[in-house]
N, C-alpha and C positions, 0 to 999 in steps of 0.2 A: 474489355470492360464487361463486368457481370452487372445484367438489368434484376433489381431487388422490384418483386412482385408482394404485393401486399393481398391475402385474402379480405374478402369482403366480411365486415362484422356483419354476424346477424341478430339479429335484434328478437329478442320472445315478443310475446303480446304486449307484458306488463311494459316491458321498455321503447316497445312503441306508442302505446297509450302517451305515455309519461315524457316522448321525443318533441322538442322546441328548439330549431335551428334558428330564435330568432327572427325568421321570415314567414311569411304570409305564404309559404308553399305548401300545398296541399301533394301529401303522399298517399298511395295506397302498400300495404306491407305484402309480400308478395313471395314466400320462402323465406322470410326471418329477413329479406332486403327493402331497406326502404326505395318505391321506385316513384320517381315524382310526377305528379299530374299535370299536362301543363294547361295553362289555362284554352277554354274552350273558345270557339269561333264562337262570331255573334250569332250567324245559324245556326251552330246549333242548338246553341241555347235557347234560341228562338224556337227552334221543332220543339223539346222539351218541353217548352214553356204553353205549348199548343196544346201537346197531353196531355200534360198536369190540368190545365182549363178546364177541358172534355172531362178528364176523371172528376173535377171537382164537383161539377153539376150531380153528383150519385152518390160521392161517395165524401163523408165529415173531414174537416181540415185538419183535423188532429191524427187522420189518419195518413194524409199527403207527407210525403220525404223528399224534397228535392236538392239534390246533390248537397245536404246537409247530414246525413246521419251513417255511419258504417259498418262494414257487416263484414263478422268474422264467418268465413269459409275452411274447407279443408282444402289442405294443400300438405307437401311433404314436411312444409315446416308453418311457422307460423303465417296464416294468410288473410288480410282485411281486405276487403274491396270500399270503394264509393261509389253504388249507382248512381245514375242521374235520376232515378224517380223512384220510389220504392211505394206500395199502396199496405200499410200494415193492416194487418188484423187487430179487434180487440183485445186480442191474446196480449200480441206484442206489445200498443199502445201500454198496456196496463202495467206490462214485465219494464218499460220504458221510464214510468213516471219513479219520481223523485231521484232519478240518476244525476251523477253531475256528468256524464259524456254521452253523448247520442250516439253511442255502440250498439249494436244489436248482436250480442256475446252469441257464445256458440250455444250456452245453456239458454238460451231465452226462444218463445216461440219466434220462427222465419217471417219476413213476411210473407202477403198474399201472392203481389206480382212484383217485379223486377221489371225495368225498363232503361235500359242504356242504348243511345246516339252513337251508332259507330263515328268515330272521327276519323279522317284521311291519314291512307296509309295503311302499307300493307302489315305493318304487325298491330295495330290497333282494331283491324278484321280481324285477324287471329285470336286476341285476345277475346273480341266480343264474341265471334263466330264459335268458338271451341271451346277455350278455357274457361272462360263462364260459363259457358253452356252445362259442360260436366261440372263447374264448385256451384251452380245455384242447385241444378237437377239433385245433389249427392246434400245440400242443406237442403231439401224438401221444400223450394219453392213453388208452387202449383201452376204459375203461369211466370214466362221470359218471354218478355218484346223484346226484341232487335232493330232500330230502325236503322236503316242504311239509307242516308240521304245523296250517297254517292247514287244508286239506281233507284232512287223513289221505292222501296219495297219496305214491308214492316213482316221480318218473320215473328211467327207466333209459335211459341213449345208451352204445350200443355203436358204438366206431369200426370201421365199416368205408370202406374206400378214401378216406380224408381226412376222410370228413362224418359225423355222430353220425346212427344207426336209432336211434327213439324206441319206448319199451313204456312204459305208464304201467299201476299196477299199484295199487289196492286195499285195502281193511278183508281180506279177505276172501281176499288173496292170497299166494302166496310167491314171493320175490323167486331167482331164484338166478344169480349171477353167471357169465357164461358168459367171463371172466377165468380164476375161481379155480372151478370149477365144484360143488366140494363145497361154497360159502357157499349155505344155503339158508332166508332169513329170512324168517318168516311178515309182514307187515304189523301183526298186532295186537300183536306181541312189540316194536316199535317205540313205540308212538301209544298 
């Protein structure tokens, strides 16, 4: 018996924008593949929901993104992420309004900072741990939190000269963004 393998369609940008399975499933595109997100722990959306808070005190609502808005990155082929918290710039806000999709296209300014919730599981580190690390650094994001609620840690990359400086930071620490430099979050207000 001959097994018939099917390649994977890939999908460009436009025809992901424009993808509607029907369902309430949220995808990120990923090399032209749709790969689907699946929905989050109540943790973590909890920790999220902790930062978002903290940023909000500093920083105007219009510029808050939580796991609502997505952002084209480079990749070999076409590649969308959905942070769970994104802090825009006025830049971006502005390049944003009267859009019908909350895309953050490749042509539009990045945002400020990035912040994604590892979720359990070892390719879902990898993902946060590396693969973003290199598509936010290469879209010229200025700051990538990491939070890992598996060890209580929140790594910090700050871009400088194209590459992310790494601080990794503690129970016992506070975070403060040297971005927005009045965000100043303890780790245990987190976790």
């Amino acid at each position: 018996m001959t097994q018939v393998t099917t390649k994977p369609k890939y999908l460009t940008l436009e025809e992901f924008y424009e993808y509607d399975d029907g369902t309430d499933t949220r995808y990120e595109l990923v090399d032209g593949e749709l790969v689907e997100m699946p929905t989050e722990s109540h943790e973590n959306c909890t920790f999220s929901m902790k930062i978002l808070l903290q940023f909000a005190k500093f920083v105007p609502a219009i510029q808050l993104a939580h796991k609502d808005i997505k952002l084209e990155v480079l990749g070999r082929k076409a590649r969308v992420r959905m942070p769970d918290i994104m802090i825009l710039g006025a830049d971006c806000v502005n390049a944003l309004r009267g859009k019908s999709q909350g895309t953050i296209r490749y042509d539009m300014p990045p945002p400020l900072i990035v912040i994604e919730v590892v979720s359990p599981g070892r390719e879902n580190n990898i993902r946060d741990y590396r693969y973003k690390r290199s598509e936010y650094a290469a879209r010229g994001i200025l700051e990538y939190w990491i939070v890992d609620p598996e060890i209580e840690k929140v790594t910090l990359l700050t871009l400088i000269d194209g590459l992310y400086e790494e601080e990794v930071y503690g129970k016992e620490d506070r975070i403060v963004s040297k971005v927005i430099p009045e965000v100043a979050i303890a780790i245990k207000d987190i976790f």
